[in-house]
N, C-alpha and C positions, 0 to 999 in steps of 0.2 A: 196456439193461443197463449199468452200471457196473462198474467192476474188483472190488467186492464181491463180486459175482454169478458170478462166473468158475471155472463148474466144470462139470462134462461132465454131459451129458444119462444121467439114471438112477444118481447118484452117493448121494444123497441126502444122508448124514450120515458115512456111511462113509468117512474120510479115506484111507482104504488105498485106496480106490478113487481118489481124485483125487491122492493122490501114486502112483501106478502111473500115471497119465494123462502126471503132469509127466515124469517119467522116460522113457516113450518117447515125448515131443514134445523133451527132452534129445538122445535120441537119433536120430531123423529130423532135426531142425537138424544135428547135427553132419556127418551124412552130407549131409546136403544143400550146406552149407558145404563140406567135403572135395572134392564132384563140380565145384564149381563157380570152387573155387581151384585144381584141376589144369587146367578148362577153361581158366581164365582164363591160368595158365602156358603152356598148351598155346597161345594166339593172343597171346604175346608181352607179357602185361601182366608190369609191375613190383610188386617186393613193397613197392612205397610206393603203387602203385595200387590191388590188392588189401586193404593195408592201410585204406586211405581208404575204398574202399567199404564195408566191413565194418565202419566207425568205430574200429581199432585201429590203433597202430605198426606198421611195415615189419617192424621185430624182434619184434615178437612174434607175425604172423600166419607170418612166417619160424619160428622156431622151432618153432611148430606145426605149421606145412606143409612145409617144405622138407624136402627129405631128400638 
């Protein structure tokens, strides 16, 4: 399969169907990011560390997460 081909099983033609797909795989990444930047807080990491893992700036996985 190539990136061409990249669409959910039983979608067919119907694009509402594979942008409803994108949308809650949007939204499970975000939650999953979230769970895993408080864990990461939670055992002492840096938001230049968090950053890096995620491939973004300190400041801006900070402004997203920090509170």
């Amino acid at each position: 399969m190539n990136g061409d081909e990249l669409t959910p099983p039983g979608s067919g033609s119907d694009p509402a169907v594979g942008l409803r797909a994108v949308g809650a795989l949007h939204r499970l990444a975000e939650k999953v990011e979230a769970t895993n930047v408080a864990l990461a807080r939670e055992q002492g990491w840096s938001w230049e560390q968090i950053g890096d893992a995620l491939g973004v700036s300190k400041q801006s996985v900070h402004a997203k997460h920090g509170k």
